[in-house]
ZAVEX-743569 format. One line per 4 residues: number of its first residue (from 1); their letters; for each residue x, y, z of C-alpha. Coordinates in steps of 0.02 Angstrom, whole numbers. Layout:
N
NUM) A) X,Y,Z; ...;
***
This chain:
358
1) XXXX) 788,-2308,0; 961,-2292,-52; 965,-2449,-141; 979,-2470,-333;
5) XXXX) 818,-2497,-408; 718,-2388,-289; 672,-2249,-408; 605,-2383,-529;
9) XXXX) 514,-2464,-396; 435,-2319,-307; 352,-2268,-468; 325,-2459,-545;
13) XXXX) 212,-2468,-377; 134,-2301,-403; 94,-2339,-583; -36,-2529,-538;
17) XXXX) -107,-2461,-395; -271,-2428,-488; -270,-2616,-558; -253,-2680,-394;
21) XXXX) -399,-2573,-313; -306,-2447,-221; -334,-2296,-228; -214,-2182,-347;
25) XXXX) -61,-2070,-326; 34,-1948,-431; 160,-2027,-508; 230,-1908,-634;
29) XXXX) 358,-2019,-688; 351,-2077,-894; 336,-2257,-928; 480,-2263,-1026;
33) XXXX) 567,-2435,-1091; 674,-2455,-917; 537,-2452,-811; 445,-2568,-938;
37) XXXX) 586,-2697,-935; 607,-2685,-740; 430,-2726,-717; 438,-2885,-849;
41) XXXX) 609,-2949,-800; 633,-2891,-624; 463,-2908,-541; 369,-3012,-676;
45) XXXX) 201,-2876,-672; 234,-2834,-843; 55,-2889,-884; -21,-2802,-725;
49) XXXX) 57,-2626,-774; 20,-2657,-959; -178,-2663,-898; -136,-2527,-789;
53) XXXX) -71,-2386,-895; -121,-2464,-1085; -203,-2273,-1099; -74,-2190,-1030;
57) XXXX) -25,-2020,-1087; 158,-2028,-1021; 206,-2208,-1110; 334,-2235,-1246;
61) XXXX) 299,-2326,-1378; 437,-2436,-1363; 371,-2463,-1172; 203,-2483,-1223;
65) XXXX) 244,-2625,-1353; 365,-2736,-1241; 201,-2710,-1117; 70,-2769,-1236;
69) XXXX) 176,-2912,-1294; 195,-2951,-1106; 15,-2956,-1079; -38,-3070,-1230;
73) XXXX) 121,-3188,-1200; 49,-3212,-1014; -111,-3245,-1066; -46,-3372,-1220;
77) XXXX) 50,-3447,-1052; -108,-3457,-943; -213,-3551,-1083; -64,-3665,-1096;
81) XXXX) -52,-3687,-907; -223,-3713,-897; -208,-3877,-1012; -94,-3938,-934;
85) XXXX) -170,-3928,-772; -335,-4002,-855; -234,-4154,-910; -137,-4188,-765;
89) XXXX) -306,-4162,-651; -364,-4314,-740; -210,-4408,-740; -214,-4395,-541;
93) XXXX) -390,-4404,-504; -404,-4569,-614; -262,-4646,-509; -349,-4562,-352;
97) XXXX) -196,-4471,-293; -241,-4322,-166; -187,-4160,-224; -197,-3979,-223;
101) XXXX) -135,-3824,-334; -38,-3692,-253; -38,-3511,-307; -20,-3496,-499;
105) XXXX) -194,-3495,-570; -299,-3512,-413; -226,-3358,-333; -272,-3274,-501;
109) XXXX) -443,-3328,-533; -500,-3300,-364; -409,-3127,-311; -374,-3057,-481;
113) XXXX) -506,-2954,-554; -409,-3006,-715; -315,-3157,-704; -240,-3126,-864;
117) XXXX) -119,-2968,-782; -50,-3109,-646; 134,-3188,-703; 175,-3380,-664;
121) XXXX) 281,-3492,-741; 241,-3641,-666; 112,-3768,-597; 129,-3810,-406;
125) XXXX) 37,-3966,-357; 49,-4027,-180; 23,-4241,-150; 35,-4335,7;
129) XXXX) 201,-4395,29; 132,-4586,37; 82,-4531,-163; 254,-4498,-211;
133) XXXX) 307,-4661,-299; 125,-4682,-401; 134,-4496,-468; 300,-4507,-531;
137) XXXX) 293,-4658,-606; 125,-4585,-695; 214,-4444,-749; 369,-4535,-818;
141) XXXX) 251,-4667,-900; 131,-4540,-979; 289,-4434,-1063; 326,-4307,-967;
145) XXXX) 513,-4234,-941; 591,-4243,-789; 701,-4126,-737; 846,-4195,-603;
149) XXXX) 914,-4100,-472; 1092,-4169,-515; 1240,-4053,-561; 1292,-4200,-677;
153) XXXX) 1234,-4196,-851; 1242,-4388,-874; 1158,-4420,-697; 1057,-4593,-759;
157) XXXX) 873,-4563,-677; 818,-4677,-563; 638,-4685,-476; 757,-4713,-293;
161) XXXX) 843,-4562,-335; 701,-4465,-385; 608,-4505,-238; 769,-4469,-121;
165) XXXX) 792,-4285,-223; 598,-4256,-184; 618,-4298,29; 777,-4185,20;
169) XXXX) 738,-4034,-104; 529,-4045,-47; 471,-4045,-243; 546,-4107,-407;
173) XXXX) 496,-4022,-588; 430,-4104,-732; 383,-4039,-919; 241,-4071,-1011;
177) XXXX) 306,-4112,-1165; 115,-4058,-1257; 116,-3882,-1183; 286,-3831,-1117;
181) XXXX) 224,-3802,-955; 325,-3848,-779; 262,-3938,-664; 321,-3950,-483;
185) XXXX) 277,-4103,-381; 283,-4053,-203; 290,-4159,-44; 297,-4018,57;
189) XXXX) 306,-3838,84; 451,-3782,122; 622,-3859,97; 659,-3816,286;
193) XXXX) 532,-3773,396; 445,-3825,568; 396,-3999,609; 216,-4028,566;
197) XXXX) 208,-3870,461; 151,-3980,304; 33,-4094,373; -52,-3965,453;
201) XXXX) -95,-3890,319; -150,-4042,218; -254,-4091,356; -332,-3904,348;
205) XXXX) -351,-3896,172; -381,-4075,144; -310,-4078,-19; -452,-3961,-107;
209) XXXX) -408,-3970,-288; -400,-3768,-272; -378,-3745,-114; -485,-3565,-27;
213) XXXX) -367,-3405,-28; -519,-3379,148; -431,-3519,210; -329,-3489,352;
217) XXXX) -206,-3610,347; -188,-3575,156; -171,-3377,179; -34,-3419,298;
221) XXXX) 69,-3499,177; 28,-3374,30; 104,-3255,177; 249,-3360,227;
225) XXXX) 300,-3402,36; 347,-3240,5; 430,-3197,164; 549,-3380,143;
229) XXXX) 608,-3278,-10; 625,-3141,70; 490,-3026,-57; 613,-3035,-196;
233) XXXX) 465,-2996,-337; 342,-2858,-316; 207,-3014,-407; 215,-3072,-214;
237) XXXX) 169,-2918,-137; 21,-2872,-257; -54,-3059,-219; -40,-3019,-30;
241) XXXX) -117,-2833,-42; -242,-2905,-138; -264,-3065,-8; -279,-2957,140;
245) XXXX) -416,-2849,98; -542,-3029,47; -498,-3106,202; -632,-3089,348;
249) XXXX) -584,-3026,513; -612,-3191,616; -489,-3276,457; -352,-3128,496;
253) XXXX) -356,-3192,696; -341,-3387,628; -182,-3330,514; -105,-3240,672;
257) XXXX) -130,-3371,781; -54,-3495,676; 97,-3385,655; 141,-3391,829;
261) XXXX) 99,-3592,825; 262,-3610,698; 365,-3469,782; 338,-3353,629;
265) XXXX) 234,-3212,698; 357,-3084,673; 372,-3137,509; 198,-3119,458;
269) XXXX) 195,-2951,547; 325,-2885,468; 274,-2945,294; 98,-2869,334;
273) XXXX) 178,-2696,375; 313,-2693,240; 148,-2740,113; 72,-2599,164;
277) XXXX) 251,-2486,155; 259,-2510,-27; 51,-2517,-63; -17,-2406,61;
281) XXXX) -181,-2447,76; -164,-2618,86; -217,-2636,315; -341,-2589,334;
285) XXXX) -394,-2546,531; -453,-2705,580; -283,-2765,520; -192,-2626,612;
289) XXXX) -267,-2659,765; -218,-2845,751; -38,-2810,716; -48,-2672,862;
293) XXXX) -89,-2797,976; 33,-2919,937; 209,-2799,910; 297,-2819,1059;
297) XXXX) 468,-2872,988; 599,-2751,891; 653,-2881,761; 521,-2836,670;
301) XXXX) 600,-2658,588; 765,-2802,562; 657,-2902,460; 563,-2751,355;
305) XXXX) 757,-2718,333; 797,-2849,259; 635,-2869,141; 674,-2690,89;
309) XXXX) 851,-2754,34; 800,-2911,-72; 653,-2832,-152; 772,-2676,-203;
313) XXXX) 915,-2767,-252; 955,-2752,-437; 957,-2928,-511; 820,-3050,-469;
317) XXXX) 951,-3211,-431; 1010,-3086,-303; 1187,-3077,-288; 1191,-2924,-186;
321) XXXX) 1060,-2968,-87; 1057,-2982,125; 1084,-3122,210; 1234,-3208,105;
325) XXXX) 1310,-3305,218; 1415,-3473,242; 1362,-3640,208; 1255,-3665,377;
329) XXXX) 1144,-3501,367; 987,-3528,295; 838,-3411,288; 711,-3523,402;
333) XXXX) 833,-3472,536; 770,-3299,531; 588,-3305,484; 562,-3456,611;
337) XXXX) 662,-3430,740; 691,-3556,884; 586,-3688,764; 715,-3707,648;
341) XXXX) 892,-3779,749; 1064,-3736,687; 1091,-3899,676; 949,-3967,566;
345) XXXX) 1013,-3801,432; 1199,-3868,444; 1135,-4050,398; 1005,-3979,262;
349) XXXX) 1154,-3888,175; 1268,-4011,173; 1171,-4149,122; 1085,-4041,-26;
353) XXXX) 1263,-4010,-76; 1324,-4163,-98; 1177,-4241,-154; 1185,-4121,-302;
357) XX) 1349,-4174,-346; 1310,-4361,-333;
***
């Protein structure tokens, strides 16, 4: 690990094993204020390491203050979140608008053993695309701040537009103005990604309010959300090591299969092994049996690679990072494969380029 912040992160993963049920290590490196700050800023478990070493014995104080104010900020954060997502519930469900929540607070309250010690900024809701118009229109007509994709600062908004930005960048961000909270709108998934992808997984999850971290189809794109960005935060990694031990064998096969459906499966293979490079612990055998049977190609070491590079990488906007390329390379070229065509990433980055300067 010759890369930058690999001393930090070797013992910042040492240090929450114990809050994320695996089993210990020594680790006798001090939580000192550097390692306190690369947890909060970098990686964003600030709150998870502040439950994890609040007693101890090697902790500075400074470190152990910017830790607890970490962990009570979150939680301020998740009450707030929580409202919001209480208020816009009933905004949709009175309209009858399909929806579900992605990650955020479902991941936490149903894999976190304290949900309090997971880190989100945001609220992700997924609607049917046919939905798009009526839910913006709700959210523009019951105050809340929209915030445009357009590099001018005088852009006029416009419903067209705003239904043009969602089709093109997948989701578009609102504020409520009552708790400060974001809000992302999605239409789909992915902003590139394999035809059918999106609405088969709204078929499978059938727009559950919260959807089932059991669920296959849901697991999958827990999985394949942080391998599109490449495992830049260790947050990511925790919610998968966590994931991966709930989910029951038959579930695991399901998850596999639909890997190779969307021309992913190294992908998820080599997520699943570089998971369990940086939390041991995390396969267990029936998982390493699975992956055994399904390794055949040597990409996959190119991918851990690669992972190992963006989630060592010193800032988190990663400007050192692998994979900077010209304007026609895009990520879903590598994590898909064959599914994604040069030529739909050429269009995709040219038209998101202009359009933001439109």
């Amino acid at each position: 690990m010759e890369y930058s912040d690999s001393k930090h992160l070797r013992s910042l993963s040492a240090h929450i094993r114990p809050q994320i049920a695996l089993p210990g290590i020594d680790c006798e490196a001090p939580i000192d204020e550097a390692l306190a700050n690369f947890a909060i800023q970098r990686h964003r478990v600030g709150a998870m390491l502040y439950k994890a070493t609040r007693h101890h014995e090697n902790i500075s104080e400074r470190a152990a203050s910017l830790l607890s104010a970490t962990y009570h900020k979150n939680t301020r954060s998740i009450l707030a979140q929580r409202a919001a997502l209480q208020k816009i519930t009933k905004l949709l469900e009175d309209h009858t608008i399909p929806f579900s929540t992605l990650k955020g607070l479902g991941i936490a309250d149903q894999i976190y053993d304290d949900p309090q010690t997971r880190e989100s900024k945001d609220i992700d809701i997924q609607i049917p695309p046919h939905a798009s118009r009526l839910a913006i229109q709700l959210l523009s007509a019951n105050g809340y701040i929209y915030k445009t994709y357009s590099l001018r600062a005088n852009k006029r908004v416009t419903l067209k537009r705003q239904l043009s930005d969602m089709k093109r960048f997948k989701d578009l961000t609102f504020v409520d103005p009552q708790f400060s909270t974001s809000i992302e709108l999605h239409q789909r998934l992915f902003k590139v990604e394999p035809k059918n992808l999106t609405a088969d997984f709204s078929g499978a999850v059938n727009f559950q309010k919260t959807p089932s971290v059991l669920d296959s189809h849901y697991c999958f794109y827990i999985i394949l959300h942080g391998a599109v960005s490449l495992w830049m935060r260790l947050k990511w990694l925790v919610d998968v090591s966590l994931l991966v031990r709930k989910m029951p064998v038959a579930k695991r096969q399901e998850v596999m299969e639909l890997a190779r459906t969307y021309g992913c499966e190294n992908t998820i293979i080599a997520s699943l092994r570089f998971i369990d490079e940086i939390f041991d612990g995390s396969l267990d055998e029936e998982w390493q049996m699975i992956l055994r049977e399904q390794e055949h190609s040597g990409d996959i070491e190119k991918l851990i690679n690669i992972f190992r590079k963006s989630l060592m990488t010193t800032s988190p906007d990663r400007p050192d990072a692998p994979l900077r390329k010209p304007f026609y390379f895009d990520t879903a070229a590598v994590l898909f494969g064959k599914q994604i065509g040069l030529f739909n990433i050429i269009r995709t980055r040219v038209v998101t380029s202009i359009a933001l300067r439109i």
